[in-house]
ChimeraX commands (.cxc) that place a marker at each C-alpha (Angstrom):
marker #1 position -24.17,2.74,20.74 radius 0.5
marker #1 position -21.09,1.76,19.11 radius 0.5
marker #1 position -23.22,-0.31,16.12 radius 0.5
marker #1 position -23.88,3.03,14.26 radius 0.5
marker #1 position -20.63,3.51,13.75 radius 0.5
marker #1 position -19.57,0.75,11.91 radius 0.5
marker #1 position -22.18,1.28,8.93 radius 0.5
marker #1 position -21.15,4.96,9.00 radius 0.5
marker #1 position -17.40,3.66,8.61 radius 0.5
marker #1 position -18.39,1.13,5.87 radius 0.5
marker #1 position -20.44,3.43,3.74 radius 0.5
marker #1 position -17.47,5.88,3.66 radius 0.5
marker #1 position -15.11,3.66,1.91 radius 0.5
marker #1 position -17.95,2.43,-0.20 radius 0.5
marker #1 position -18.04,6.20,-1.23 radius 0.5
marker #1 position -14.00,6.57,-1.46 radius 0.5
marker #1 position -14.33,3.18,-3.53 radius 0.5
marker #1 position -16.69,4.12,-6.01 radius 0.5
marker #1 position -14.34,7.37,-6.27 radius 0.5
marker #1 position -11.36,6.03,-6.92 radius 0.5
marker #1 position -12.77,3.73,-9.51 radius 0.5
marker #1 position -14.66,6.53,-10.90 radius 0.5
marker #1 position -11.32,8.01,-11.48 radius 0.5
marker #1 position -9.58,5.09,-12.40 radius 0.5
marker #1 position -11.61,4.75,-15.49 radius 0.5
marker #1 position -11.83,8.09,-16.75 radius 0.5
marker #1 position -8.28,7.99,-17.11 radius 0.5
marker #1 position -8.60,5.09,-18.65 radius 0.5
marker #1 position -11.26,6.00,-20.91 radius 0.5
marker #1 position -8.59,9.16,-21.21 radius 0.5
marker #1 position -5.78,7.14,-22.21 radius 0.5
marker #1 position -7.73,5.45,-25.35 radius 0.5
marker #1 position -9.07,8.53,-26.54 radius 0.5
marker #1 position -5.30,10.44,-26.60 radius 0.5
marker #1 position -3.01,7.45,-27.39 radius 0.5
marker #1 position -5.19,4.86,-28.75 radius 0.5
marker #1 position -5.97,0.99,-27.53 radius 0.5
marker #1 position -2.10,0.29,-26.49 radius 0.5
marker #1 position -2.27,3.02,-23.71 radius 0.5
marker #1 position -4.95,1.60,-21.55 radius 0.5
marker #1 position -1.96,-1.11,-20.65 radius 0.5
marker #1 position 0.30,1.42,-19.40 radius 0.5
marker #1 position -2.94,2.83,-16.50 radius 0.5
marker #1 position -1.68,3.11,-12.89 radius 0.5
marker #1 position -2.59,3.64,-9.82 radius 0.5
marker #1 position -0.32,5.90,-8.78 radius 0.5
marker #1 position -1.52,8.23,-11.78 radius 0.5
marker #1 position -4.98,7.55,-10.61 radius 0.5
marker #1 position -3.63,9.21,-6.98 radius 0.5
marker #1 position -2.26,11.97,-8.81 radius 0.5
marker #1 position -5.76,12.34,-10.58 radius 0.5
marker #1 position -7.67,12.51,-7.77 radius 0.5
marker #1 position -5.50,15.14,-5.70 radius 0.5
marker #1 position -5.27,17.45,-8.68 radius 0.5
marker #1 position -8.65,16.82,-9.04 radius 0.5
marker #1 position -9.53,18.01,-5.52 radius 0.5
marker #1 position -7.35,20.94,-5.87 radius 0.5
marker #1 position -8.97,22.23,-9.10 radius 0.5
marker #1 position -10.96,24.95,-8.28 radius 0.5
marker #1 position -12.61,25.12,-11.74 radius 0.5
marker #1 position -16.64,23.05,-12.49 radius 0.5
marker #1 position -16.06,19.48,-12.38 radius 0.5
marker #1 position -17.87,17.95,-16.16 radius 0.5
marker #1 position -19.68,15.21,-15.65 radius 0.5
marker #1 position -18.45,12.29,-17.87 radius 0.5
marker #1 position -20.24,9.28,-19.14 radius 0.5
marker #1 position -18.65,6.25,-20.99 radius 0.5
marker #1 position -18.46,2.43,-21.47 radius 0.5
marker #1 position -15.79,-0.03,-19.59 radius 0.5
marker #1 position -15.36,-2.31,-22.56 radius 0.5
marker #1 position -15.08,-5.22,-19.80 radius 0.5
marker #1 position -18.26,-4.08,-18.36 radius 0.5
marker #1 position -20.00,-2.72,-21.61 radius 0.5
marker #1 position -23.22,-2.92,-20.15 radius 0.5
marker #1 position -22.79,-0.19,-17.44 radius 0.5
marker #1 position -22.62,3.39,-17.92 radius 0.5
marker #1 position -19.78,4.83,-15.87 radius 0.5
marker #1 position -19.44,8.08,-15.04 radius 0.5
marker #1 position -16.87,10.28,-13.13 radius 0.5
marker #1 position -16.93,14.20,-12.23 radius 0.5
marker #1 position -13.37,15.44,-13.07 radius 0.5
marker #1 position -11.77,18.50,-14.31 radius 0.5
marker #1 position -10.60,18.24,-18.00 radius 0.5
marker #1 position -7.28,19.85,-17.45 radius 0.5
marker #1 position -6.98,17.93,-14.64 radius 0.5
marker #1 position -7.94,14.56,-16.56 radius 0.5
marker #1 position -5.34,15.80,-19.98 radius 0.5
marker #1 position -2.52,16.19,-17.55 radius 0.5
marker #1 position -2.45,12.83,-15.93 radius 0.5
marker #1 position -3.39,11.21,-19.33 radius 0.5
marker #1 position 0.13,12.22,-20.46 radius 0.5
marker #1 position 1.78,11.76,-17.44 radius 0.5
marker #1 position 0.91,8.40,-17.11 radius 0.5
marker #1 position 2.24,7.70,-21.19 radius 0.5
marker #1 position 5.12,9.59,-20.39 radius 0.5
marker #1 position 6.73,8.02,-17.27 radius 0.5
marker #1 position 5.49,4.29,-19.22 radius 0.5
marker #1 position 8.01,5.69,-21.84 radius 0.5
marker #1 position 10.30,6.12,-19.24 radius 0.5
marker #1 position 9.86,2.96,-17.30 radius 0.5
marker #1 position 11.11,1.05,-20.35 radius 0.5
marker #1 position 13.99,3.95,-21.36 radius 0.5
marker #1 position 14.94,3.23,-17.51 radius 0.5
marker #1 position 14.50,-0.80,-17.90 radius 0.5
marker #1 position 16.77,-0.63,-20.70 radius 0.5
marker #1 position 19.67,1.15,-18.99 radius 0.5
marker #1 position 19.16,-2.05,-16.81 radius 0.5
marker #1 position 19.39,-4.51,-19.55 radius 0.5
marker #1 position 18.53,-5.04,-23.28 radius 0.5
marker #1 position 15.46,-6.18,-24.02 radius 0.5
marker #1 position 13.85,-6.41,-26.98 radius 0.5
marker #1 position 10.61,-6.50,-25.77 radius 0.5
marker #1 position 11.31,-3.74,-24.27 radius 0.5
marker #1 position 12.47,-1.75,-26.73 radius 0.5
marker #1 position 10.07,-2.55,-29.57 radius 0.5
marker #1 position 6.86,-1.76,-26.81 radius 0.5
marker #1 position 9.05,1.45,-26.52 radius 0.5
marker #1 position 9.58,2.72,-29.34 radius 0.5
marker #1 position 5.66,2.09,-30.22 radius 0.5
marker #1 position 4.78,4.04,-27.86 radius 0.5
marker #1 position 7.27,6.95,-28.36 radius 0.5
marker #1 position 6.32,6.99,-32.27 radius 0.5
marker #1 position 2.69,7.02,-31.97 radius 0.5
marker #1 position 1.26,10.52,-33.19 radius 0.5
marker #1 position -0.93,11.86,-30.29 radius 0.5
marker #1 position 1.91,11.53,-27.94 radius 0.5
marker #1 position 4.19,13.35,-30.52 radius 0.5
marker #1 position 1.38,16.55,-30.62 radius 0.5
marker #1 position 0.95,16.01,-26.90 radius 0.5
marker #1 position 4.59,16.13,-26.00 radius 0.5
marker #1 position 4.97,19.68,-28.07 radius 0.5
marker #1 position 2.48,21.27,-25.57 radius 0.5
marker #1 position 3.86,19.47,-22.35 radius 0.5
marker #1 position 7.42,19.46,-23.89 radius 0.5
marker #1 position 8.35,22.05,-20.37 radius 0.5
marker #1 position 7.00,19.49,-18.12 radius 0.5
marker #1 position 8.42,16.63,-20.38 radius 0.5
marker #1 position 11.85,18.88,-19.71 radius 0.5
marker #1 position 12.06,19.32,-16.53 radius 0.5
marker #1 position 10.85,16.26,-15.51 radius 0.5
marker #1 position 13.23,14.66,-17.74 radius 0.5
marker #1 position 15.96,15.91,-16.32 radius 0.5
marker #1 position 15.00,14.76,-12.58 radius 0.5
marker #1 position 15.08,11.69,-14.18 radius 0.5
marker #1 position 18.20,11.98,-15.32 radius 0.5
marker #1 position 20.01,13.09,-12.17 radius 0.5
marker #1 position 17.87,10.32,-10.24 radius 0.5
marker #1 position 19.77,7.81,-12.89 radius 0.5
marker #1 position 22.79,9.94,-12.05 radius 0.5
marker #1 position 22.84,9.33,-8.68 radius 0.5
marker #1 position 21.86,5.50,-8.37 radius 0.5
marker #1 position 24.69,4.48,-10.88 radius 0.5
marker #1 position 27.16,6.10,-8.08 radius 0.5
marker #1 position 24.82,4.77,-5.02 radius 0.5
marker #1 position 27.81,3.76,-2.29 radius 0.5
marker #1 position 27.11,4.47,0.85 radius 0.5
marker #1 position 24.38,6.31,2.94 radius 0.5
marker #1 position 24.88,9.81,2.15 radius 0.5
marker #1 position 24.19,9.36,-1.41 radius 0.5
marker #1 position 21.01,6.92,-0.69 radius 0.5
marker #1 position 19.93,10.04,0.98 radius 0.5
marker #1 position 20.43,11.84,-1.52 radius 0.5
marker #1 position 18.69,9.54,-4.17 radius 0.5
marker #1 position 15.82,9.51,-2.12 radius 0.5
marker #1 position 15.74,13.33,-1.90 radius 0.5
marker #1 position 15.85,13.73,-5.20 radius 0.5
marker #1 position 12.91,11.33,-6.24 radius 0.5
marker #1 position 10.84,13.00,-3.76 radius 0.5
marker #1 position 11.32,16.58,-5.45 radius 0.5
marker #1 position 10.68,14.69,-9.06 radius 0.5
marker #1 position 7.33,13.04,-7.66 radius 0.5
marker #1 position 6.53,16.48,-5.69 radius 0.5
marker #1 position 7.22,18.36,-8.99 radius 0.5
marker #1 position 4.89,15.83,-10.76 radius 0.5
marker #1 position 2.11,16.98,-8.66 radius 0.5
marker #1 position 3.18,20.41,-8.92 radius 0.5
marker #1 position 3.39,20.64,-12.62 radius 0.5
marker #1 position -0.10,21.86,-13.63 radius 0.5
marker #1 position 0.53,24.76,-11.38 radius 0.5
marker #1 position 3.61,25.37,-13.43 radius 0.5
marker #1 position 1.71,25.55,-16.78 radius 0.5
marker #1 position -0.58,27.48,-15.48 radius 0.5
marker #1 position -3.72,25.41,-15.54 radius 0.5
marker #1 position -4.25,24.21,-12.29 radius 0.5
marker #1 position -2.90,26.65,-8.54 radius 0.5
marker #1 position 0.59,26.16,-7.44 radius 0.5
marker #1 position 0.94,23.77,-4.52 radius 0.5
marker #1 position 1.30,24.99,-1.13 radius 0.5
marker #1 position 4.44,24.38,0.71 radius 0.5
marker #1 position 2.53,21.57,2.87 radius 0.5
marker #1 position 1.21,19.41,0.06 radius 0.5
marker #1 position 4.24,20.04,-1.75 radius 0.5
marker #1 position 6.01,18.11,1.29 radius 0.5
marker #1 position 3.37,16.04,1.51 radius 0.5
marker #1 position 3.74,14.63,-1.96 radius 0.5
marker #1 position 7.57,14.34,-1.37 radius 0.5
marker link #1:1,2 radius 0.2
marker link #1:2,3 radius 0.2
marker link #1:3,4 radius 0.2
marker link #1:4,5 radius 0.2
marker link #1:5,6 radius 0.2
marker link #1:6,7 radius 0.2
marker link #1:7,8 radius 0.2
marker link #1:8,9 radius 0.2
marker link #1:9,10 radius 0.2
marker link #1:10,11 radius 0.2
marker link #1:11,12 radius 0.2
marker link #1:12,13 radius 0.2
marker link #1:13,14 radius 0.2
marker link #1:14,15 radius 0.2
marker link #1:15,16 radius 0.2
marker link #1:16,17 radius 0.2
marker link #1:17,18 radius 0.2
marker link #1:18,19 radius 0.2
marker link #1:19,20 radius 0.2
marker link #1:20,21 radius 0.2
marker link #1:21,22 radius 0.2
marker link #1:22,23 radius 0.2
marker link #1:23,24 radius 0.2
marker link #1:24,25 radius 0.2
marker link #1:25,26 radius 0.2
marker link #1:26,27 radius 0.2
marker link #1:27,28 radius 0.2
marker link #1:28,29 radius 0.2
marker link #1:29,30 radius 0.2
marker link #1:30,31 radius 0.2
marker link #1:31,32 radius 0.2
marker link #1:32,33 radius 0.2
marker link #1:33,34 radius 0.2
marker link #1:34,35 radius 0.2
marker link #1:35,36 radius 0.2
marker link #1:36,37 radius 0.2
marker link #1:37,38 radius 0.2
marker link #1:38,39 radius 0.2
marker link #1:39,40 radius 0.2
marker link #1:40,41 radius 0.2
marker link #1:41,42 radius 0.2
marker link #1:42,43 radius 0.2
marker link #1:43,44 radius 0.2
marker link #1:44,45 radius 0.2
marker link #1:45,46 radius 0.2
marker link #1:46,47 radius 0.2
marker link #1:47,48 radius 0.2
marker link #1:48,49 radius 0.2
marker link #1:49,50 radius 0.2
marker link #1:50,51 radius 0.2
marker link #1:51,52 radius 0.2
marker link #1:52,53 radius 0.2
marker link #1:53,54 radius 0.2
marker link #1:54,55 radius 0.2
marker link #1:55,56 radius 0.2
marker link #1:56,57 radius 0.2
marker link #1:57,58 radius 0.2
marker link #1:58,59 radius 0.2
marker link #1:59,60 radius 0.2
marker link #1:60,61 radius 0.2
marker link #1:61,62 radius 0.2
marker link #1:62,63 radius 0.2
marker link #1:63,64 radius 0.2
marker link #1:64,65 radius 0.2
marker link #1:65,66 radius 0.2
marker link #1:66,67 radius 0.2
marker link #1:67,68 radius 0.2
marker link #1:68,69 radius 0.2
marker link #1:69,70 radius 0.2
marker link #1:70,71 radius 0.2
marker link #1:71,72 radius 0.2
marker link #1:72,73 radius 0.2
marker link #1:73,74 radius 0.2
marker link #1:74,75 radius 0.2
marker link #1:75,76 radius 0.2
marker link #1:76,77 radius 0.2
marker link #1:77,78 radius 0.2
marker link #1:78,79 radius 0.2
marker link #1:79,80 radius 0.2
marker link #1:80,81 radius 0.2
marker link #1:81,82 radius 0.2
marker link #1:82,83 radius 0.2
marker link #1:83,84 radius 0.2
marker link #1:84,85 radius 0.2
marker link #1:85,86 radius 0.2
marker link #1:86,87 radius 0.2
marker link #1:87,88 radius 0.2
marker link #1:88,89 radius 0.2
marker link #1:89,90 radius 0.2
marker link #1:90,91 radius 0.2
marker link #1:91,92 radius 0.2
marker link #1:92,93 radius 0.2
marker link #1:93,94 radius 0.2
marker link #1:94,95 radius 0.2
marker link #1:95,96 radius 0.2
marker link #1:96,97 radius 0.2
marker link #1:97,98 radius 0.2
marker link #1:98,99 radius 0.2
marker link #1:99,100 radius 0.2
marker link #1:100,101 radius 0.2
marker link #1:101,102 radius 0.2
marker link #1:102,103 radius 0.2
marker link #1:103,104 radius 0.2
marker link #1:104,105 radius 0.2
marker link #1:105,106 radius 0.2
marker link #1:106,107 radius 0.2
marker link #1:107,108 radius 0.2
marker link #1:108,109 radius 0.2
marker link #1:109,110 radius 0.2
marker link #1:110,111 radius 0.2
marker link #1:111,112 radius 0.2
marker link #1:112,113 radius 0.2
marker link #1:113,114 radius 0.2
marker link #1:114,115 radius 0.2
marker link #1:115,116 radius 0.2
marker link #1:116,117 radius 0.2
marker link #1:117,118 radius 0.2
marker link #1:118,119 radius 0.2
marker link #1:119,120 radius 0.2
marker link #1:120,121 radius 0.2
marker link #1:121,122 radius 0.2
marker link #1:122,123 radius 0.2
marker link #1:123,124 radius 0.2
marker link #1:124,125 radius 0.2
marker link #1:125,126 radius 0.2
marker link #1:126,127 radius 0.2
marker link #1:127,128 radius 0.2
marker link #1:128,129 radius 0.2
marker link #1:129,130 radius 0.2
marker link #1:130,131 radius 0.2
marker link #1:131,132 radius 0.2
marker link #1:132,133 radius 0.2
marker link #1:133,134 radius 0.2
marker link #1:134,135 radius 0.2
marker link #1:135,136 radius 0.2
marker link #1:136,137 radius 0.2
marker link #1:137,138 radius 0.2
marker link #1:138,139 radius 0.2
marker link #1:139,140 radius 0.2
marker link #1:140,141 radius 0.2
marker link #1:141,142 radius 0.2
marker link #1:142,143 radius 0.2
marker link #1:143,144 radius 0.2
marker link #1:144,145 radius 0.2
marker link #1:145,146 radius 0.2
marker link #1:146,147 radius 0.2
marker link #1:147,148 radius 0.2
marker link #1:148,149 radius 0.2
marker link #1:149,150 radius 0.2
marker link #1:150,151 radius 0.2
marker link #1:151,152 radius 0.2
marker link #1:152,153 radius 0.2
marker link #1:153,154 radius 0.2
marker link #1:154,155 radius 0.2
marker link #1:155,156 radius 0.2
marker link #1:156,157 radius 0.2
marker link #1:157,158 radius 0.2
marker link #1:158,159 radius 0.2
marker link #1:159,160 radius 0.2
marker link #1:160,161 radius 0.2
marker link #1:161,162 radius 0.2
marker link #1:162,163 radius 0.2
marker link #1:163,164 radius 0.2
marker link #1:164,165 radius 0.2
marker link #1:165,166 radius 0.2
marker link #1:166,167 radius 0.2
marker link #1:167,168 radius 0.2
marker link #1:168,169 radius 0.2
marker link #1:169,170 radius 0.2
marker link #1:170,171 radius 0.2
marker link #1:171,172 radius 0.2
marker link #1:172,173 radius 0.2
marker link #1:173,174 radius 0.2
marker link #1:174,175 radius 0.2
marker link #1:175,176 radius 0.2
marker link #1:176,177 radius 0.2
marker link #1:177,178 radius 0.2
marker link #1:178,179 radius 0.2
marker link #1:179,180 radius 0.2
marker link #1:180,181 radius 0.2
marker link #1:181,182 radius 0.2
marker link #1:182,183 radius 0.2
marker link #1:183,184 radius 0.2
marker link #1:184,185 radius 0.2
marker link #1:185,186 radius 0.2
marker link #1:186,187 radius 0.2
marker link #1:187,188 radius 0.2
marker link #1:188,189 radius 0.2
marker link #1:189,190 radius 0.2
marker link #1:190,191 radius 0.2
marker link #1:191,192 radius 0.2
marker link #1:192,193 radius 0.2
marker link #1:193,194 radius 0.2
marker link #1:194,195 radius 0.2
marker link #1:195,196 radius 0.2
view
């Protein structure tokens, strides 16, 4: 009795898998076609997350998408995801990469760092892109900057707390931010919590 289950369990994540990937390189695919070859370096997972939940909340026809992997160029890939949906994590996941390395070198200098950053700052797309995200880019921005805020006067518990509160809220208002445009529906107060 208890043998049927397992396939049944097995074939689900096979499903979730091939999801997930499916999403992972559209936004992938994304990345290239916005910011050019350098951008595919700066894909994450966590963007690929945020993909799939706005994704899911996106009431609007899916498009089908087809394209190549180049380390796969012989399979056709495809993935069924919003385009709003797909733009808005594309520059997401270029614009917190910016940030990783503005935030790395608070840290420390490194010029690694800094030239991969300022390549990726100057490059055109992400200049046009940034004019019609510049309120997300904003706000956003300065999360960030009380997040910095607070861990350069981390001492004791209360303001850990604190820290912690605050990145929640900037990773809840990430989720949140298509709403705010506009473009995708606001969050209700449970996934807003639950993305916190």
């Amino acid at each position: 009795m208890f043998g049927y289950i397992k396939p049944y369990k097995d074939e689900m994540r096979l499903r979730d898998i091939r999801r997930y990937q499916s999403a992972y390189c559209a936004l992938c695919n994304r990345l290239k076609d916005d910011y050019g070859l350098l951008a595919r370096l700066t894909l994450s997972y966590d963007i690929t997350f945020l993909l799939i939940s706005l994704n899911s909340f996106a009431g609007e026809p899916k498009e089908e998408g087809r394209f190549r992997c180049p380390l796969v160029p012989f399979w056709t890939k495809t993935s069924e995801i919003t385009e709003v949906c797909l733009e808005y994590a594309s520059f997401i996941n270029y614009w917190l990469s910016i940030e990783k390395l503005n935030d790395d070198l608070r840290d420390g200098h490194s010029f690694t760092r800094r030239v991969l950053r300022d390549l990726l700052s100057t490059n055109k797309r992400y200049r046009s892109a940034r004019t019609k995200y510049g309120q997300v880019a904003d706000e956003l921005g300065a999360m960030l900057e009380s997040v910095y805020k607070l861990e350069g006067n981390a001492s004791g518990c209360d303001d850990f707390d604190e820290l912690t509160n605050m990145f929640g809220t900037f990773f809840a208002s990430i989720f949140d931010m298509g709403g705010i445009l506009g473009q995708l529906p606001r969050l209700s107060e449970p996934y807003r919590r639950l993305f916190f």
